[in-house]
Backbone as a printed PyTorch tensor [residue, N CA C, xyz], in Angstrom:
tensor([[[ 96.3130,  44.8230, 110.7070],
         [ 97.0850,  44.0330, 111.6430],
         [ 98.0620,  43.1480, 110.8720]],

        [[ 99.2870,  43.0960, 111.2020],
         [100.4340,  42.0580, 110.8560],
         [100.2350,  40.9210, 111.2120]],

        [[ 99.7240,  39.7440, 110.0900],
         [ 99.3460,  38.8760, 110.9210],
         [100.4490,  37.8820, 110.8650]],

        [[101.7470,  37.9540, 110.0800],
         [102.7280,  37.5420, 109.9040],
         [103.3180,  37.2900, 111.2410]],

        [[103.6550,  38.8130, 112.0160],
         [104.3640,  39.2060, 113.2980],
         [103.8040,  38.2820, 114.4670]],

        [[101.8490,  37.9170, 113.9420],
         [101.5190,  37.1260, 115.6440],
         [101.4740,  35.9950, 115.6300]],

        [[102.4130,  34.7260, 114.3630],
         [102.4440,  33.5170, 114.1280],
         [103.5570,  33.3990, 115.0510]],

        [[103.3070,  31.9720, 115.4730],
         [103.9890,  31.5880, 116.2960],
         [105.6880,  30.7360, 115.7510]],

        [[106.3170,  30.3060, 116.6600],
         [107.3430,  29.5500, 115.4710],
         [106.7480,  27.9640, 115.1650]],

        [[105.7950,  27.5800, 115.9530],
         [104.7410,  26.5430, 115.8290],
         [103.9670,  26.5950, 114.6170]],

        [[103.5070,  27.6100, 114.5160],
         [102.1600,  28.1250, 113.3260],
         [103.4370,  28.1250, 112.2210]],

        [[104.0040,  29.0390, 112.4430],
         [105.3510,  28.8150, 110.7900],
         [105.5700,  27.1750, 110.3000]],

        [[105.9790,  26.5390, 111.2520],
         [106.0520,  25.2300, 111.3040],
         [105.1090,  24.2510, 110.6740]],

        [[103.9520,  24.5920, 111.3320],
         [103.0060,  23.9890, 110.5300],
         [102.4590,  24.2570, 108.9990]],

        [[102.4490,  25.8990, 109.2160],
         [102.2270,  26.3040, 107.7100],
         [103.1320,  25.7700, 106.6430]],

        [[104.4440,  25.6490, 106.7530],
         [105.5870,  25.1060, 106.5230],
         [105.0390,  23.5660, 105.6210]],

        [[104.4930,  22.9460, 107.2240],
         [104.6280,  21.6330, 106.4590],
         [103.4270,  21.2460, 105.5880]],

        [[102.4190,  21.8150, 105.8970],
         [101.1230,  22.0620, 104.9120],
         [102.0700,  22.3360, 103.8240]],

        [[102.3870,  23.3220, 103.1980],
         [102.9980,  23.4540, 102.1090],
         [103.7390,  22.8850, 101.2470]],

        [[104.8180,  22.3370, 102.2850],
         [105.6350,  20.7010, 101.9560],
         [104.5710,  20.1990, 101.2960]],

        [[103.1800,  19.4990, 101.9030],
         [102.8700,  17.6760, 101.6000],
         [102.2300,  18.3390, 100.3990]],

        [[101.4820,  19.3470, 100.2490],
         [101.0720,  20.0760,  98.6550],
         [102.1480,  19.7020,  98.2130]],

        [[102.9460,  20.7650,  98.2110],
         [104.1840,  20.9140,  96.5480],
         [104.5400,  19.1750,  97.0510]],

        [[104.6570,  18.4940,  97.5450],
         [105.2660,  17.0280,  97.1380],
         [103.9570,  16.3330,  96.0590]],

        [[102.9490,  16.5940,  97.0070],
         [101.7880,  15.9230,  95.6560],
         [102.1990,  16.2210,  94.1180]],

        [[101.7720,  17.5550,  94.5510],
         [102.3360,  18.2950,  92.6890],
         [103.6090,  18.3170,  91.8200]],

        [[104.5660,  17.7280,  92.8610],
         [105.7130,  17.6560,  92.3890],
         [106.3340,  16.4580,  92.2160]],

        [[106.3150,  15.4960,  93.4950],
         [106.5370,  14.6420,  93.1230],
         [108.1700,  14.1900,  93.6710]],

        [[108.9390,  15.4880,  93.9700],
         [110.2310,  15.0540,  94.5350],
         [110.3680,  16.0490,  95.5630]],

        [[111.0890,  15.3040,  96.6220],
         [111.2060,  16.0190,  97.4590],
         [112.0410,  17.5410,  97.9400]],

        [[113.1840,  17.6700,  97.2480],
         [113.8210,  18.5840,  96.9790],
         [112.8910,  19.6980,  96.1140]],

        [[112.3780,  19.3300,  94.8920],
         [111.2840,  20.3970,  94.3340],
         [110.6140,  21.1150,  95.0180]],

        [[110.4190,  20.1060,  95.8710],
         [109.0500,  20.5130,  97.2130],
         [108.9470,  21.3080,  98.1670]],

        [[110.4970,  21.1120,  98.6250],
         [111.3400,  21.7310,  99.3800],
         [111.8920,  23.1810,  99.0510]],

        [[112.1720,  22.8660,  97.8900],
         [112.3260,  24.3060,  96.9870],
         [111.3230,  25.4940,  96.7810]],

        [[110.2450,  24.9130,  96.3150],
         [108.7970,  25.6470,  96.2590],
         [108.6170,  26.0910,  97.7570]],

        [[108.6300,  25.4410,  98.6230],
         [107.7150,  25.7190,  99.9330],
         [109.0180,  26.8660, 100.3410]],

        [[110.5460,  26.8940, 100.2650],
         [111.0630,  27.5780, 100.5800],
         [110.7530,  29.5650,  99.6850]],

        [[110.5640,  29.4400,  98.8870],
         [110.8220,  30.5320,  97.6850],
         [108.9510,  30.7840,  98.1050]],

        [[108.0920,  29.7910,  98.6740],
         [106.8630,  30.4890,  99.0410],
         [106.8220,  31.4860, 100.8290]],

        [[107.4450,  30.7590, 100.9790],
         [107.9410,  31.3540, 102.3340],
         [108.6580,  32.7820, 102.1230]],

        [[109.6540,  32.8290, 101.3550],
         [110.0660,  34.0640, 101.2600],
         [109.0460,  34.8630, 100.6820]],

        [[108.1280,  34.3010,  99.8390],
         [107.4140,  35.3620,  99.4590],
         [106.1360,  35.7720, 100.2670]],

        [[106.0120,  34.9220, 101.2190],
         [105.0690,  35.5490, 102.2060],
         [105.3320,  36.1200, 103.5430]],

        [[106.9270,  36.3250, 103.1200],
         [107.3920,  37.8020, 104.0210],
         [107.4010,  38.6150, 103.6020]],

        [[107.7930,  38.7790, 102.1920],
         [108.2590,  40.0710, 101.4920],
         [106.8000,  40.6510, 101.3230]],

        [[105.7880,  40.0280, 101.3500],
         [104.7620,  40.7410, 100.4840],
         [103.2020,  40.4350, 101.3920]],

        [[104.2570,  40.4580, 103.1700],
         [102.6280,  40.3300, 103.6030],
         [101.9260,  41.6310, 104.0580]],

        [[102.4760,  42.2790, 103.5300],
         [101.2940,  43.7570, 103.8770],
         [100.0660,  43.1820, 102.3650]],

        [[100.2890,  42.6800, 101.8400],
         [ 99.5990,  42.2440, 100.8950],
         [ 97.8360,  41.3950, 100.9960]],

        [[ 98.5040,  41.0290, 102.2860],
         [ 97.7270,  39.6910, 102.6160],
         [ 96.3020,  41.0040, 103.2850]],

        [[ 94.8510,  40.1330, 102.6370],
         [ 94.0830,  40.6800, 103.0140],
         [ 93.5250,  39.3800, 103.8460]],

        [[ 92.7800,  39.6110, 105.0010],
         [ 92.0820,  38.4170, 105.7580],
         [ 90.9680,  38.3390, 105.1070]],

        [[ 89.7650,  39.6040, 104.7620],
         [ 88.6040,  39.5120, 104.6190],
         [ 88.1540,  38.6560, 103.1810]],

        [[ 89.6060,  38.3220, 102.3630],
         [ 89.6360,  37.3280, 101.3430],
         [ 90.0420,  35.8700, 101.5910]],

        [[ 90.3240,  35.5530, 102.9470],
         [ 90.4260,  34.4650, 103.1340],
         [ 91.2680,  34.5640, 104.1800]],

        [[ 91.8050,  32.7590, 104.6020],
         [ 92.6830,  32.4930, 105.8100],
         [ 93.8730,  32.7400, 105.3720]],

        [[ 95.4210,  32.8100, 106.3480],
         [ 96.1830,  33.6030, 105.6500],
         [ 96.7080,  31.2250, 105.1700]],

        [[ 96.4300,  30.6980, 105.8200],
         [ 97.0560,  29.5770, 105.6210],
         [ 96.3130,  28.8500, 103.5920]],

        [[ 95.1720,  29.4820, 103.5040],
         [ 94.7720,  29.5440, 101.8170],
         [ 95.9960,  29.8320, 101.0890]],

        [[ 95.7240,  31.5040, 101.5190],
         [ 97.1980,  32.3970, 100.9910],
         [ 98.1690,  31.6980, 100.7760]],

        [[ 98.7740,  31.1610, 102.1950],
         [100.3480,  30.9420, 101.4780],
         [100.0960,  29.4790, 100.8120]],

        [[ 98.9560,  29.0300, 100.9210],
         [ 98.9570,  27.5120, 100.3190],
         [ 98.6320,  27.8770,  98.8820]],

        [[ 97.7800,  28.6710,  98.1500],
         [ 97.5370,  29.4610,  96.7350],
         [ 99.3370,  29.9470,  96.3210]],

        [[100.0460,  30.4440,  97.0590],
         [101.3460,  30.6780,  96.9990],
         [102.4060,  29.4330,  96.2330]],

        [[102.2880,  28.9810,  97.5680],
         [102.9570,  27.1430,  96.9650],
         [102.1900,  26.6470,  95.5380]],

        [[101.1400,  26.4320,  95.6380],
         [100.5610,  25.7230,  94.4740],
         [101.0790,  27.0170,  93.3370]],

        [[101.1990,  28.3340,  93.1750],
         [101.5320,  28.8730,  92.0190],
         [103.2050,  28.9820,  91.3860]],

        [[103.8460,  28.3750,  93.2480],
         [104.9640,  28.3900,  92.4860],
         [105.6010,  26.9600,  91.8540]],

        [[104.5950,  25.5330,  92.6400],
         [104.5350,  24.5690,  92.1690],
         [104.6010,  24.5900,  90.2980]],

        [[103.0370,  25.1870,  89.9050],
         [103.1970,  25.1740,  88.5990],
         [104.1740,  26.3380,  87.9150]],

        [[104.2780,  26.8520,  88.2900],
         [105.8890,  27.7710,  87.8310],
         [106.4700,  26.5720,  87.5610]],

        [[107.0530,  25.9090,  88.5200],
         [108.1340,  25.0240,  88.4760],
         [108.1450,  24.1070,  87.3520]],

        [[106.8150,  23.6020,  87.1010],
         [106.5920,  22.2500,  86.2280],
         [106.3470,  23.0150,  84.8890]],

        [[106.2620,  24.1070,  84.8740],
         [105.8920,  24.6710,  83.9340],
         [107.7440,  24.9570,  83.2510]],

        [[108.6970,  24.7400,  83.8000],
         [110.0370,  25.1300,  83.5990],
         [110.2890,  23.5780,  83.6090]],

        [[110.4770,  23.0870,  83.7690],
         [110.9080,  21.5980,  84.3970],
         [110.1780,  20.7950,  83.0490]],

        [[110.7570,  19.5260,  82.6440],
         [110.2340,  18.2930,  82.2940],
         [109.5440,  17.6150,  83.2290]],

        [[108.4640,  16.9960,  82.5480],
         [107.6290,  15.9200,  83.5020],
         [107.9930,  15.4420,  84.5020]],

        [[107.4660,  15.2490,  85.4270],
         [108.5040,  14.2370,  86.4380],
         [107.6570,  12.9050,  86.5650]],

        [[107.9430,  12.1980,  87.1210],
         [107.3650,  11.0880,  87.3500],
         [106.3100,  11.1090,  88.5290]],

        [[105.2900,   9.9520,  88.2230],
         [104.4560,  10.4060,  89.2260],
         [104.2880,   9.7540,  90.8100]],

        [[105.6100,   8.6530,  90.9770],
         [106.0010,   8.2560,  92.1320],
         [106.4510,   9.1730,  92.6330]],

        [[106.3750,   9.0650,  94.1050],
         [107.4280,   9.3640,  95.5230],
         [107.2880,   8.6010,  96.4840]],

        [[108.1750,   9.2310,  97.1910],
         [108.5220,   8.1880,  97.9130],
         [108.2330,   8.6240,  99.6440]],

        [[107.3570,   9.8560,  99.4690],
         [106.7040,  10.2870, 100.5820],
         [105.1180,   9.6870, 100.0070]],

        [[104.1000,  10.0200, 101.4450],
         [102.6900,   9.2950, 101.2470],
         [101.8160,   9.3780, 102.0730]],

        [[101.5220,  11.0690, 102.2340],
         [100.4610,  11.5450, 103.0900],
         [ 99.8170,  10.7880, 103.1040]],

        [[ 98.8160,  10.1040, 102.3690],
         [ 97.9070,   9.0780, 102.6260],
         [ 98.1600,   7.8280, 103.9130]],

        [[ 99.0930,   7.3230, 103.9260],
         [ 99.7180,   6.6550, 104.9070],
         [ 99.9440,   6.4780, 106.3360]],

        [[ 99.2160,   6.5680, 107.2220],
         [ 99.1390,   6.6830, 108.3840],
         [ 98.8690,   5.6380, 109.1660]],

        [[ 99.7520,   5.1320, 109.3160],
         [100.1890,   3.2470, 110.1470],
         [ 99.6560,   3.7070, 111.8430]],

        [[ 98.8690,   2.9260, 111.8500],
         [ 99.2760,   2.9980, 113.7310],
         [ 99.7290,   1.7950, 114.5650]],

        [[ 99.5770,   1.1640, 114.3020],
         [100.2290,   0.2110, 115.3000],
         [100.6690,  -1.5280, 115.1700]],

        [[ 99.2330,  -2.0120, 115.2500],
         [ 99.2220,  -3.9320, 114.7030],
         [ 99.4360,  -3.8660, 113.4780]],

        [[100.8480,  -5.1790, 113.3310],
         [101.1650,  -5.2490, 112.0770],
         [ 99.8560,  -5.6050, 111.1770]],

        [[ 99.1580,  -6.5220, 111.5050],
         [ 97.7150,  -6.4980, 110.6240],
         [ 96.7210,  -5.3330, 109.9820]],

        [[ 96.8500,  -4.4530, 111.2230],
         [ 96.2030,  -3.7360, 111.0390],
         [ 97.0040,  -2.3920, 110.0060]],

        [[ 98.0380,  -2.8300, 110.1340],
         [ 98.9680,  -1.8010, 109.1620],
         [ 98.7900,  -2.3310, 107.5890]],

        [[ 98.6460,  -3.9060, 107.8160],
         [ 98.8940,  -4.1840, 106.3810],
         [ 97.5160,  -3.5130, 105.7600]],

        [[ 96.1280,  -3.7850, 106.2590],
         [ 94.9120,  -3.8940, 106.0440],
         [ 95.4700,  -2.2860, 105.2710]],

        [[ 95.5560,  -1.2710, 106.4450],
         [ 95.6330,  -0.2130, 105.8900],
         [ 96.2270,   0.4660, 104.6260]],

        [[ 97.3870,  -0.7570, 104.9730],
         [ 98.6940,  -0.2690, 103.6710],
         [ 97.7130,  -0.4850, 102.2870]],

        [[ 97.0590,  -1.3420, 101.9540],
         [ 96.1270,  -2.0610, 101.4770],
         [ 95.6760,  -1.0340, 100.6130]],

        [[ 94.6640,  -0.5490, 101.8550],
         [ 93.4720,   0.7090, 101.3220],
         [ 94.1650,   1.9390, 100.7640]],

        [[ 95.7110,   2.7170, 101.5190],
         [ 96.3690,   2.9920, 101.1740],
         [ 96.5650,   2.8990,  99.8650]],

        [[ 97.2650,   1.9890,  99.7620],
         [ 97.8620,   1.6870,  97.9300],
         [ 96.8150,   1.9730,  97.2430]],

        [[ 95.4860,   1.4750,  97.4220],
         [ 94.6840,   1.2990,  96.3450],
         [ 94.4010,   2.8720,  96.2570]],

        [[ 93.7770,   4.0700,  97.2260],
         [ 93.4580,   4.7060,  96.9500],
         [ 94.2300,   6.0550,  96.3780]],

        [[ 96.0510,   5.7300,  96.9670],
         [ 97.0820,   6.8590,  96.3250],
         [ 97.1270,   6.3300,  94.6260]],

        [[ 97.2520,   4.9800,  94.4530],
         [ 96.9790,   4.4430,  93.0800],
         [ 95.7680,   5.0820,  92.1690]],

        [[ 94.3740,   5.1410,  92.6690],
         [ 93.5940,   5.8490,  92.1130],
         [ 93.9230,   7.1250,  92.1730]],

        [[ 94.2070,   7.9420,  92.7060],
         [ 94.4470,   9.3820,  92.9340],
         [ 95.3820,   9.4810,  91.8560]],

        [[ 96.2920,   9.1600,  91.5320],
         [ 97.8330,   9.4440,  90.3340],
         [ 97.3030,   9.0430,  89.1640]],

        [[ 95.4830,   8.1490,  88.9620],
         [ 94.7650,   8.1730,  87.9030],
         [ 94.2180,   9.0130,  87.2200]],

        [[ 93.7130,  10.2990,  88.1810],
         [ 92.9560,  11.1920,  87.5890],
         [ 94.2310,  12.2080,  87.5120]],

        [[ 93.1240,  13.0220,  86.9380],
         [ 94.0220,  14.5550,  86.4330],
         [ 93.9500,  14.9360,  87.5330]],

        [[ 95.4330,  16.3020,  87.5780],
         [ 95.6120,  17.1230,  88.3470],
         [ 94.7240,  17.6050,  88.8110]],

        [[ 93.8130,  18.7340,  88.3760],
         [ 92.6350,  19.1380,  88.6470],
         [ 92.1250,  18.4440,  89.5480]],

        [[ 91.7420,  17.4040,  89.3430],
         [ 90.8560,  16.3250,  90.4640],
         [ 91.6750,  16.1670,  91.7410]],

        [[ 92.9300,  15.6880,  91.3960],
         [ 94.0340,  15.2070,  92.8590],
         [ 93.9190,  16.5170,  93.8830]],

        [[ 94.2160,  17.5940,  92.5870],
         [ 94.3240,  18.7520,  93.4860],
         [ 93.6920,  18.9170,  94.7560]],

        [[ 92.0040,  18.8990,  94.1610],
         [ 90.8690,  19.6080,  94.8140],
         [ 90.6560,  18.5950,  95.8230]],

        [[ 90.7810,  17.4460,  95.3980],
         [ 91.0360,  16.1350,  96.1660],
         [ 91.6480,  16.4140,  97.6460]],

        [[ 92.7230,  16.6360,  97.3470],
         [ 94.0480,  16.6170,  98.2300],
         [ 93.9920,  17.5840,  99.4000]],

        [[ 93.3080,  19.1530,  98.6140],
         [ 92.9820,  20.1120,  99.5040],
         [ 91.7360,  20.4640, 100.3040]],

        [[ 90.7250,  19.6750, 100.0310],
         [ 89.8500,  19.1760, 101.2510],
         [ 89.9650,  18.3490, 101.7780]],

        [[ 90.2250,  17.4190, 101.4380],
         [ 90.0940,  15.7110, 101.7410],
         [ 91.1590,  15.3360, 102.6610]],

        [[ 92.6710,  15.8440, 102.7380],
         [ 93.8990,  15.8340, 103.8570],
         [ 94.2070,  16.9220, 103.9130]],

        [[ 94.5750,  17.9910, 103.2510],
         [ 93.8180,  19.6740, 104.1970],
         [ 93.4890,  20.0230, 105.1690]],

        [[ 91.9930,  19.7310, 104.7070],
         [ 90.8080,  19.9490, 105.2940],
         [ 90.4470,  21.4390, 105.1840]],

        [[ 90.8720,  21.9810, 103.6810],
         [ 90.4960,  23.3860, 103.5340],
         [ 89.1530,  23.4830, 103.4010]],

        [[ 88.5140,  24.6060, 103.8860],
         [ 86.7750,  24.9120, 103.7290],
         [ 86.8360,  25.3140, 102.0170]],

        [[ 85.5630,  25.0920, 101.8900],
         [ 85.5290,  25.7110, 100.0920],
         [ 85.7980,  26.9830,  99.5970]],

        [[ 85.4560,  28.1310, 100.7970],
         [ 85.9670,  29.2920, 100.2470],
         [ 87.3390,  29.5540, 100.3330]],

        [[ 88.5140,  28.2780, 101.0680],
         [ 89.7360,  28.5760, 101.2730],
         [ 90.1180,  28.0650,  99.7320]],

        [[ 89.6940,  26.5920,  99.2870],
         [ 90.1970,  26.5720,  98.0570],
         [ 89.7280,  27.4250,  96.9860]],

        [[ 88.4830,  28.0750,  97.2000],
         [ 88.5440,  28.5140,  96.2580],
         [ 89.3340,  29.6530,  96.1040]],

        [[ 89.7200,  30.2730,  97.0190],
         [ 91.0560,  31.2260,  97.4170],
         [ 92.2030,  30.7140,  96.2070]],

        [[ 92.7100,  29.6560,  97.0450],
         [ 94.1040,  28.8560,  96.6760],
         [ 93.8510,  28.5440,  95.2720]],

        [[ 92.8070,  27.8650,  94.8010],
         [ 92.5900,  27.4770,  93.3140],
         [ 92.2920,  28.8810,  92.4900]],

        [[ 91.7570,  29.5990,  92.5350],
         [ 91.0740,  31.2220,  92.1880],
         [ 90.0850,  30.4600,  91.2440]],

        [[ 89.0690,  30.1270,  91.6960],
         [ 87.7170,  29.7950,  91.2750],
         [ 86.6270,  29.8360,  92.7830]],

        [[ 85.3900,  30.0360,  92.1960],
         [ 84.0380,  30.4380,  92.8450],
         [ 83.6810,  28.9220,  93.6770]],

        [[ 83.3060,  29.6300,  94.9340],
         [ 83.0250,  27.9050,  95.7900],
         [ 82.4490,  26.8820,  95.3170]],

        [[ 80.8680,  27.7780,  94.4220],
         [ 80.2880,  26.7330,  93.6370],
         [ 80.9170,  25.7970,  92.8310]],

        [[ 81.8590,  26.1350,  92.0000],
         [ 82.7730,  25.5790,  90.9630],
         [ 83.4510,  24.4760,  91.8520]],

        [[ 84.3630,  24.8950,  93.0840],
         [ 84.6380,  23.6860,  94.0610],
         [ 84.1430,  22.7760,  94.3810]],

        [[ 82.8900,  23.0500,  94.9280],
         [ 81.6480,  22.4430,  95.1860],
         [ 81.7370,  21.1380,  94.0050]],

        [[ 80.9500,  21.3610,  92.4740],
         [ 81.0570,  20.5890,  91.9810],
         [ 82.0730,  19.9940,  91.1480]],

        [[ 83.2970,  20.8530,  91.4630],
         [ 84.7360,  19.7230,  90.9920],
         [ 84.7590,  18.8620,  91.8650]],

        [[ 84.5090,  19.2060,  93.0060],
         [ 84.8480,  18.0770,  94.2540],
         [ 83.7410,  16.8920,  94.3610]],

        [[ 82.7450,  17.0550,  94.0370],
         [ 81.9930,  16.1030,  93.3210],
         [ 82.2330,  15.5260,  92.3960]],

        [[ 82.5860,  16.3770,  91.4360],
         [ 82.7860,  15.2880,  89.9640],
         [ 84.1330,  14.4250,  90.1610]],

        [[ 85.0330,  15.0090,  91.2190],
         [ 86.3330,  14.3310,  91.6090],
         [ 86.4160,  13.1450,  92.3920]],

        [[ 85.2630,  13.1480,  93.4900],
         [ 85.2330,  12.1960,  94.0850],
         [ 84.7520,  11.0930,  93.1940]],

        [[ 83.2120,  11.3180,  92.9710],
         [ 83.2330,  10.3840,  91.8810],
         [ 83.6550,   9.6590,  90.9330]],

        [[ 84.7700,  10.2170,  90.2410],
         [ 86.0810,   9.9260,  89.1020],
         [ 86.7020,   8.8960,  90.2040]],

        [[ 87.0720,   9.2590,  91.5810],
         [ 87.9420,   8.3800,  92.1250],
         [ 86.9180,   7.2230,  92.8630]],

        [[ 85.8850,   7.2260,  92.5930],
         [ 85.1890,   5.9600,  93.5660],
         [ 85.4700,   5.0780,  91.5480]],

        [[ 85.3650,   5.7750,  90.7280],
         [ 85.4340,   4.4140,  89.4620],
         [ 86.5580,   4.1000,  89.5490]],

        [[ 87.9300,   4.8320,  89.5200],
         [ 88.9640,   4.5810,  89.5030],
         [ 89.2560,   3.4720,  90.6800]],

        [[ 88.9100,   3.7340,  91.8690],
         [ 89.0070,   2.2340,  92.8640],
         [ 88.3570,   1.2760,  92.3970]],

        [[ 87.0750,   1.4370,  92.1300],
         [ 86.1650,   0.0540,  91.3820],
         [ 87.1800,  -0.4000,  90.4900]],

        [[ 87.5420,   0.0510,  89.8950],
         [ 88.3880,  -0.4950,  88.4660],
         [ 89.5010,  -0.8950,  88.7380]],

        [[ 90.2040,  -0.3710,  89.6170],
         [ 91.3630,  -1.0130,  90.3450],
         [ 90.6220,  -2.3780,  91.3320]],

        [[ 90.1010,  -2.3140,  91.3870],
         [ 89.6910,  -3.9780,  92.5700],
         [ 89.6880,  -3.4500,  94.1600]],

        [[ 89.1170,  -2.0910,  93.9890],
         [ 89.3070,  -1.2560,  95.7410],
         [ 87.6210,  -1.2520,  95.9350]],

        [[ 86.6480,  -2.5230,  95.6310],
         [ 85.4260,  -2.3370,  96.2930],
         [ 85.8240,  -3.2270,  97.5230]],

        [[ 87.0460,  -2.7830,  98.3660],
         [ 87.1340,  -3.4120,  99.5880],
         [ 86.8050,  -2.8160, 100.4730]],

        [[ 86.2030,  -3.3060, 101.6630],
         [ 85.4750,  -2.9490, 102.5390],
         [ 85.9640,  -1.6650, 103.5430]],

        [[ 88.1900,  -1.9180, 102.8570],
         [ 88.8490,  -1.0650, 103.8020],
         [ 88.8510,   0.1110, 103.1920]],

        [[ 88.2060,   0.1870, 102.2820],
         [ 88.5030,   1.8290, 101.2780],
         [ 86.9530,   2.0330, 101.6540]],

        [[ 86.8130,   3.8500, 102.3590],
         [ 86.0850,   4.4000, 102.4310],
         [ 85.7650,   5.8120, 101.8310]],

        [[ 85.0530,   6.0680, 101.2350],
         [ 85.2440,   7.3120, 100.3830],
         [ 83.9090,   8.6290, 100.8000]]])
């Protein structure tokens, strides 16, 4: 079955922007990001007779896609810096108080996250605001669930010291 043909222009959309807030993590600028998610897109037209389901969701797929052409990229590219000026983490709703509180927990915990290694943010990033299942990353990453399993452990952990150490044993950071 073409599963390309029964996405909706909604489902493109979304897959789309999944892909975006990845390559911005890994990249870091928005145009890069933009770039990657575009050149992953083309390649998950050209080459979706490719796509097997019984190896995973096709949204792994094209997200394993982005992340390989991410490191393509950095792999061509000089360092970039590890600000932006986008911030999935960030999700304001309403009372200015209650925005600051958040902005708060916010800062502290995108601050810890740009502490650890890639590796960690990664696996971080793709369960944790994802919400990929383990056999999807382990798709997207090409490692065994178990291995997920305990990166994502040893990751979380890395980032509960990294908040301690930053001054994030606040009550608004939940991990």
């Amino acid at each position: 079955m073409d599963h390309i043909a029964t996405l909706s222009n909604e489902d493109l959309k979304d897959l789309g922007n999944q892909g975006f807030t990845l390559a911005l993590r890994l990249l870091s600028h928005r145009e890069d990001a933009a770039d990657a998610v575009q050149d992953a897109m083309h390649q998950l037209f050209r080459k979706h007779a490719s796509f097997d389901s019984g190896r995973g969701s096709l949204k792994s797929w094209f997200l394993r896609i982005v992340k390989n052409r991410c490191m393509d990229m950095r792999r061509k590219a000089q360092p970039v810096s590890a600000g932006s000026d986008f911030d999935p983490l960030d999700r304001s709703s309403g009372l200015p108080q209650d925005n600051l509180v958040k902005k708060e927990g916010v800062d502290i915990v995108r601050d810890a996250l740009n502490q650890l290694s890639e590796e960690s943010r990664e696996i971080l990033l793709l369960r944790d605001f994802h919400g990929l299942r383990y056999a999807e990353i382990a798709d997207v990453l090409g490692i065994s669930p178990g291995t997920v399993m305990s990166r994502l452990h040893r990751s979380r952990e890395k980032l509960r010291e990294q908040i301690s150490h930053t001054g994030g044993r606040d009550k608004h950071v939940q991990l």
